[in-house]
N, C-alpha and C positions, 0 to 999 in steps of 0.2 A: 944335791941334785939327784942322787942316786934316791934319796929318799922320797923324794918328790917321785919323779917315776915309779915306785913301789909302790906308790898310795894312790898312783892313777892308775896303772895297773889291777891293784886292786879293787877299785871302784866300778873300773870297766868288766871284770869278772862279776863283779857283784851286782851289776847292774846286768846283765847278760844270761848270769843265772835268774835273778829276779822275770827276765824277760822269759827266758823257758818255763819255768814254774808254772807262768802265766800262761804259757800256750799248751802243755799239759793241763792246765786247772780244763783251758777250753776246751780242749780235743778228747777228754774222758770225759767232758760234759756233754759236746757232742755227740758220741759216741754210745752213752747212757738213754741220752734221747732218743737213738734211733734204736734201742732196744726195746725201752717202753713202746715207739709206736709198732714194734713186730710182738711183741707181748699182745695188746690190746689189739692187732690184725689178728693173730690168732684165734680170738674168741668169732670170729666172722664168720666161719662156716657153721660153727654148732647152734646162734644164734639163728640164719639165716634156716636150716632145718628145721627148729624148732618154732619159728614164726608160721612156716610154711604149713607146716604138719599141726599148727596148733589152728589156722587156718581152714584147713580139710577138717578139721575135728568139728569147730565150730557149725562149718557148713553141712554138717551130718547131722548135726543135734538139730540146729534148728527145721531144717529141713523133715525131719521125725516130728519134734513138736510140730510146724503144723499141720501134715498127715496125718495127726494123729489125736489136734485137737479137742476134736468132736465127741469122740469117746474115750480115750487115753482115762487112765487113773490123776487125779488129781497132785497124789503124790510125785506121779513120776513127770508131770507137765513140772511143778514146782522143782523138782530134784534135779530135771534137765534145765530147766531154766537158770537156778542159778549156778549150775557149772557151766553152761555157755556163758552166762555171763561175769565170771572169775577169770575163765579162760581166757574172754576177750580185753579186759581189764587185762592179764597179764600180756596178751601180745601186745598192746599198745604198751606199755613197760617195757618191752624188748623194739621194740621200733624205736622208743626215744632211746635206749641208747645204743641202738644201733649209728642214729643220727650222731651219737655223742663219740663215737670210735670213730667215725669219718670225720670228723671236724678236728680231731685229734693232730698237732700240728709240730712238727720236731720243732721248729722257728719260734714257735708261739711264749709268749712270759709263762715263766716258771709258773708262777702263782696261776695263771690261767688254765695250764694243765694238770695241777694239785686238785681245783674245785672242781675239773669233768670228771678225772680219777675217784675222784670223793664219791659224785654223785654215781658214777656206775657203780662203787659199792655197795651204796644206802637202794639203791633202784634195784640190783641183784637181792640184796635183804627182804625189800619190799616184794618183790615178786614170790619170794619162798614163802612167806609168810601168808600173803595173798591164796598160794596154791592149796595150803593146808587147812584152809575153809572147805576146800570140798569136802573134805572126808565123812562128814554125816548125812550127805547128801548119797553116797556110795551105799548106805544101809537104808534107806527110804524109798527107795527109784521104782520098785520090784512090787512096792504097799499096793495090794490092791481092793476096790470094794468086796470081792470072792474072799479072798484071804482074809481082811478083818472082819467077815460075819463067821466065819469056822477055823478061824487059826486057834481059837482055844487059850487058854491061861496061860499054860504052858509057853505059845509061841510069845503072846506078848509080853509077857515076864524078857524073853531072849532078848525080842527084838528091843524092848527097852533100853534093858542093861548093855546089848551090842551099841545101840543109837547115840545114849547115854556116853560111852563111855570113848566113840569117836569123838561125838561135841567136844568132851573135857579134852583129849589128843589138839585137834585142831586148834582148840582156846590157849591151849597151853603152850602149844607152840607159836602159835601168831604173837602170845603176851611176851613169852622170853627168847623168839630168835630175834635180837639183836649185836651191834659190832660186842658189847662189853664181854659177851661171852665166848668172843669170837674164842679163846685157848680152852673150851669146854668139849671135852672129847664127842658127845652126840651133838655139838653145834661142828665140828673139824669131821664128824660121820656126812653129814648133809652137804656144808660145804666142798668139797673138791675137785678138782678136773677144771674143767675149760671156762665153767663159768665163775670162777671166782679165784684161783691162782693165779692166772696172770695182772689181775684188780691187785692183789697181795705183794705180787715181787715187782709190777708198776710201782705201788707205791715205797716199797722199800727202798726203790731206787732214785726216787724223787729225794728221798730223807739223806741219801747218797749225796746226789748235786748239791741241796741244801750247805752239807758237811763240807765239800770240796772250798765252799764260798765263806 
């Protein structure tokens, strides 16, 4: 009899711990969730500035091209054009995932908050990449009809090799900032702060839950 009771006893303890186990597994995955969505609030203000202000930028450029269409140097109609239009490509990049942080849901399946998490990293990616198109436009803007009839050997030689060798910067970074580089020390230079750490310890903490299960 004694031993009957010892092994139900037992049971009951091990059934009991089993059941905490179980409510730690939930309440640090709870608990994980509501970090990621303060993680991912976080990036909400510097997003929201930089929408704004990429906005007031936009609205400057173009407002100058057309002032200024009529006569303006051709180069710098083109130069400002396609930086308004990089720029405005990247704010709509930050509005979707702007959308994508608010939709962002503690309740929500796992796997549903891995693929938003995902996509604001590949979209943060895309946008840097995006941004680093301008830069040979930054040495063109200024080209003007005066300047190419008396800038001389000399300048064009400069301007070249300046023009030149933004293109190859921009190309080169558009072709290799990707995730596989991400532990590359001039890919962890570009990367840091608001717009892409909390993306990083979001997902670290996803791979966390995962491990708990």
């Amino acid at each position: 009899m004694e031993d009957k009771e010892l092994m139900a006893l037992w049971k009951t303890y091990d059934q009991k711990l089993e059941e905490n186990l179980v409510l730690n597994r939930r309440n640090t995955e709870d608990i994980t969730r509501i970090k990621i969505k303060s993680l991912l609030g976080s990036m909400k203000p510097i997003k929201i500035f930089t929408i704004i202000t990429g906005i007031l930028w936009v609205v400057f450029v173009d407002t100058l091209i057309v002032a200024t269409f009529h006569f303006a140097s051709p180069f710098f109609l083109i130069s400002a054009g396609i930086q308004a239009l990089i720029t405005k490509l990247a704010i709509g990049i930050y509005l979707y995932q702007m959308v994508l942080i608010y939709q962002t849901d503690i309740s929500e399946p796992l796997l549903a908050t891995q693929e938003r998490i995902a996509r604001l990293q590949s979209s943060t990616i895309w946008i840097t990449r995006f941004l680093f198109l301008q830069f040979p436009v930054w040495t063109t803007f200024y080209i003007g009809e005066s300047l190419l009839k008396n800038g001389g050997v000399i300048w064009y030689v400069i301007q070249s090799i300046v023009t030149l060798a933004f293109t190859f910067v921009a190309v080169w970074f558009f072709v290799n900032i990707k995730y596989e580089n991400r532990n590359k020390n001039w890919f962890r230079l570009i990367f840091n702060g608001k717009e892409w750490d909390p993306v990083m310890k979001a997902m670290g903490m996803l791979r966390e839950i995962e491990g708990y299960r």
